[in-house]
N, C-alpha and C positions, 0 to 999 in steps of 0.2 A: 434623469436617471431613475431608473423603477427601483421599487423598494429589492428586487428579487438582485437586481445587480449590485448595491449595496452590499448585501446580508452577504453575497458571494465574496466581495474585493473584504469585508471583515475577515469572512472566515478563513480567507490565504492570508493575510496578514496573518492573524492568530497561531495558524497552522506553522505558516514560514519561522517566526518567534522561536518557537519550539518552548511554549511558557507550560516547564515541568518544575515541579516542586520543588527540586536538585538546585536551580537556575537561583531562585527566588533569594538573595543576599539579606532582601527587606523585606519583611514580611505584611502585612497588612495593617492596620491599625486604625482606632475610632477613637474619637476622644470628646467628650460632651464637658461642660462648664457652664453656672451659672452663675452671674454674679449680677451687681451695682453697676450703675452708671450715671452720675450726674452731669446736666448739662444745663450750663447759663448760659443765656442769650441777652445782649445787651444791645441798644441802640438808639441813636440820638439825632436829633435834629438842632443845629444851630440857630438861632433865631426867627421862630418858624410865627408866621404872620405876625411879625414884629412886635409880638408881646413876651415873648420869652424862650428859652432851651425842650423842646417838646424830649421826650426820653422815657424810657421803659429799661426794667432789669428782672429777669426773675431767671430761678432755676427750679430743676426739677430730678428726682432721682427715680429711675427704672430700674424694673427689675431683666437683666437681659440673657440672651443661651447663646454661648459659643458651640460651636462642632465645626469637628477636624476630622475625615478622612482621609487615608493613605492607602491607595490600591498597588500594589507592586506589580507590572506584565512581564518586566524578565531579571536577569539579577541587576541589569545599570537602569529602566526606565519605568516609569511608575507616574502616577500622578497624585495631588493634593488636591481637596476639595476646602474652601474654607468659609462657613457660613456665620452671621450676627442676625440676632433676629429679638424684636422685644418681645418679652413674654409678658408685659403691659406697660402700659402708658399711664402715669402717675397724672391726676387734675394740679393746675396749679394757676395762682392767678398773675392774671397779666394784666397789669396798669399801667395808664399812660398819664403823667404829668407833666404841664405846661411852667414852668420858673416859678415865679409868685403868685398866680394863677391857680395852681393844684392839680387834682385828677381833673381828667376830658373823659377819658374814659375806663370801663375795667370789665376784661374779658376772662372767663374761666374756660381755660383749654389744656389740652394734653400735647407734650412735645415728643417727639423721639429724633436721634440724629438722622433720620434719614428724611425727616419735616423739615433739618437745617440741612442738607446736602442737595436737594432736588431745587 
């Protein structure tokens, strides 16, 4: 489909609507937030080459931006956009210890929830 029949099958949609200001019930709206968000990440190994419980725990707190759009196209349909996004990534360290053993190892990295989701 060419871009020119696209822009066409938009602009009767649009047209058909009949999206006049009269119609519109709900009007548009944008909404920004910043806040906190802490996350700990935990996990463990039972018995790992027979000398003891391997295991890591740390958390970390971001700073993060919500945003909310709401575009109304007639008075009953509209849509929401709704986005999370870090505005950074906090260092924080990550150790690993073996039972009676101790640390094996210790990394300094940065988490964000989208580091634990993928």
């Amino acid at each position: 489909m060419s871009i020119r029949s696209i822009a066409t099958c938009i602009s009767l949609v649009l047209v058909s609507m009949n999206c006049s200001a009269e119609d519109k019930n709900y009007p548009g709206l944008n909404s920004t937030q910043v806040g906190m968000q802490t996350i700990r990440y935990q996990e463990s190994l039972k018995d790992f080459a027979g000398i003891g419980d391997l295991a890591t725990d740390i958390s970390v707190t971001n700073t993060v931006l919500y945003a909310s759009s709401y575009t109304s196209l007639t008075g009953k349909w509209g849509f929401l956009l709704n986005t999370k996004s870090d505005v950074t990534k906090e260092y924080t360290k990550d150790t690993w210890s073996v039972g009676e053993y101790g640390i094996v190892q210790q990394n300094t990295s940065k988490l964000s929830l989208a580091d634990m989701v993928a």
